[in-house]
N, C-alpha and C positions, 0 to 999 in steps of 0.2 A: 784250160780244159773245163767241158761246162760237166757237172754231176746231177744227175736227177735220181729223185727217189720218189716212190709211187706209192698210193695208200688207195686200198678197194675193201669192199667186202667180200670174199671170199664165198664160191658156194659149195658150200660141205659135199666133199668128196666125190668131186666133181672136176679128172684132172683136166680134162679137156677143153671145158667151160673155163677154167683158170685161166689155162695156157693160151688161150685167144686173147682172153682179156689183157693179159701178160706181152701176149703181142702187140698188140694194140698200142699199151703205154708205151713200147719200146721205139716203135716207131712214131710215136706222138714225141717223146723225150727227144728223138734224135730229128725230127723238124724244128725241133726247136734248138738245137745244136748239140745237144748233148752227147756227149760220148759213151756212156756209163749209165743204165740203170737196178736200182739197188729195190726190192722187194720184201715183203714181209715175212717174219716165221711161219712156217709150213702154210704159206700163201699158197701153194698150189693144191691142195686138198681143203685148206680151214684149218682150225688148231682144234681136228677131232680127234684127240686122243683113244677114245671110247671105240668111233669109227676104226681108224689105222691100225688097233692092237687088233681089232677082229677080222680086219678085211686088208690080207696082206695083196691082193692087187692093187693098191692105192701107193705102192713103196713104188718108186722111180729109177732108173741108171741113168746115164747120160745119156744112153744111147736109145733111151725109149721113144719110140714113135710121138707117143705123147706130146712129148717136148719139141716134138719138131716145128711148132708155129710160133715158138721164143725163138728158136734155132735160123729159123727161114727169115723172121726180123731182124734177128740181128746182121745175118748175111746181107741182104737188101739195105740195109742203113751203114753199114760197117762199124757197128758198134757193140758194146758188152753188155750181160745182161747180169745180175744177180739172183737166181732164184732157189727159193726156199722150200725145202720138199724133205718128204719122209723116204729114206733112201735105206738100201742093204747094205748091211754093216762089210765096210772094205774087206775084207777078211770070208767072207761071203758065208760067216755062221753067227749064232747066236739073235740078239735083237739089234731091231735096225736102228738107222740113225739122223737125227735131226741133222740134213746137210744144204751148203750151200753150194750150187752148180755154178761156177765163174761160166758161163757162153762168152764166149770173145766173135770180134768182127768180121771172124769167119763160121761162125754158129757150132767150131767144134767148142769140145770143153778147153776152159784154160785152165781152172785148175778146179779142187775141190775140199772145200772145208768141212769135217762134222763137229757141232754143238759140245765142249767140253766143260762145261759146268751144265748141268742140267737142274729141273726146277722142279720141287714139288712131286706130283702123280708121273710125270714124264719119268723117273727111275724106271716105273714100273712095264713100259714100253720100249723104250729106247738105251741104247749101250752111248757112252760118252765117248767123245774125240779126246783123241793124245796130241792131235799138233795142230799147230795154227797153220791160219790162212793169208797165202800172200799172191796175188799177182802185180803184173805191171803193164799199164797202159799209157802206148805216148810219152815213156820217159816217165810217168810218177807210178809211183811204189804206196798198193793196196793192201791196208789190212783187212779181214773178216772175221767177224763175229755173230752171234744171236743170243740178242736178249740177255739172260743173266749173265753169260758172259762176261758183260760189261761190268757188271759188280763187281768185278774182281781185278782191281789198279793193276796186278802184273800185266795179265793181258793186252791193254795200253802201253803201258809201259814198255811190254818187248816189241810190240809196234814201232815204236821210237827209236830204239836201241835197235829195228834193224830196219832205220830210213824209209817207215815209211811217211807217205806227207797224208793219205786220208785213212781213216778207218769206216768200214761198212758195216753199218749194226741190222738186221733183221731182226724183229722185234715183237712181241705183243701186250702192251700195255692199256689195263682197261682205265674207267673213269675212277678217281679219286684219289687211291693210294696209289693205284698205277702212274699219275699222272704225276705225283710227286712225285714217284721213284724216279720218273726221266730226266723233271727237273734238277733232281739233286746227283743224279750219274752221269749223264751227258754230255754238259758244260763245262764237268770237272775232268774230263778223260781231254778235253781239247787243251782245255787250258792248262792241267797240269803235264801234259807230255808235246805240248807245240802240234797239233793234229787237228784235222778240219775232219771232224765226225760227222759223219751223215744215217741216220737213225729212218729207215722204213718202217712204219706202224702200220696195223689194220685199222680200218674203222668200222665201227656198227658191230649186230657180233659176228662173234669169232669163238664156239664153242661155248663156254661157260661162260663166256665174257661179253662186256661190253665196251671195246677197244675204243681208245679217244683218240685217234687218229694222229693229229699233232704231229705227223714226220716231218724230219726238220732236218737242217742244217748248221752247224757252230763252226765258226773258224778256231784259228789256234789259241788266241784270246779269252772262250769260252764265253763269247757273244753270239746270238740267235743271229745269223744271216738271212734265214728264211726259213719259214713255217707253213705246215699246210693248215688248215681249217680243223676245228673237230667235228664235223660232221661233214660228210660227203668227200667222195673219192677225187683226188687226183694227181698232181706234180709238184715235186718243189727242185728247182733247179738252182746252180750255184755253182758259178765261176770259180776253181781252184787255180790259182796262180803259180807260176814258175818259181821255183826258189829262187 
């Protein structure tokens, strides 16, 4: 199975403009054989904090129109998509929630993850997830996360412990410290749990940031298979092999 992951610059809260562009890589990813593509943190608005706490039409369902040009890709290619958006908290009160929409190969939802370590000024917007994210595509067994998330070894860890073979990180890491954090989180979650991590970054900015792009792929070794550029948008693709 091929996995692709996509890195764009985002244009602030702007879902529409996203979700084409969203489309677009989906079906560029699946010309190129991919089954699976994986997307950046709140990639479908930008990481506008400031924006999404003040302007709740920017919060997403599954079911939103919006989404339908990811949705309508994916159908047409028969493939999954990953995307990252500011969504209403499951429970439908309180603040919403950093989530991640599984599209599968028929453009409905497959499943859906929210953000359970949260970071920083995000408390102050967004309510955290209680449970992880699993689908399965083709026989392999998906994990999902974002971002900080990954700081935190259990989270890998119960990836492992319930079979899966990739993990999906949506992500936004800027230049410097950011760039060490991935270096030093990302290769260690493959390697120490047997997982081919696949990490979607932004690139350019992204809210207060300026994201180093650098989405990648590690096998279970916690060897770099393949990198994207840090500068300028596009695919990194990567063959996950049958156990």
């Amino acid at each position: 199975m091929i996995v692709a992951t996509a890195q764009f610059t985002s244009e602030p809260g702007s879902v529409d403009a996203n979700a084409q562009r969203m489309a677009a890589y989906v079906r560029e990813a699946a010309g190129r054989g991919a089954r699976v593509t994986g997307f950046a943190e709140l990639s479908l608005t930008g990481y506008e904090l400031e924006l999404l706490a003040r302007d709740p039409s920017l919060l997403v369902t599954p079911g939103d129109p919006r989404l339908e040009p990811v949705g309508a890709a994916c159908r047409e290619t028969a493939t999954a998509a990953v995307v990252n958006c500011a969504a209403p908290a499951v429970d439908g009160g309180g603040r919403p929630a950093i989530a991640s929409f599984v599209l599968g190969p028929d453009g409905a939802l497959l499943t859906r993850y929210d953000k359970q370590h949260l970071y920083e000024n995000e408390h102050d917007v967004f309510t955290p997830g209680t449970g992880d994210g699993r689908f399965e595509l083709d026989g392999v067994r998906f994990a999902l996360a974002t971002c900080f998330d990954s700081h935190f070894p259990d989270v890998a860890e119960r990836a492992a412990a319930d079979a899966c073979r990739v993990y999906m990180a949506s992500s936004l890491y800027g230049r410097g410290n950011g760039e060490r954090e991935r270096l030093a989180v990302y290769p260690a979650r493959a390697r120490d749990h047997g997982l081919y991590v696949v990490l979607a970054n932004h690139v350019g900015r992204a809210g207060p940031y300026d994201a180093c792009g650098l989405s990648a792929v590690w096998g279970p070794d916690g060897t770099a298979l393949a990198e994207a550029a840090p500068d300028g948008a596009g695919l990194v693709l990567v063959e996950v092999p049958a156990r």
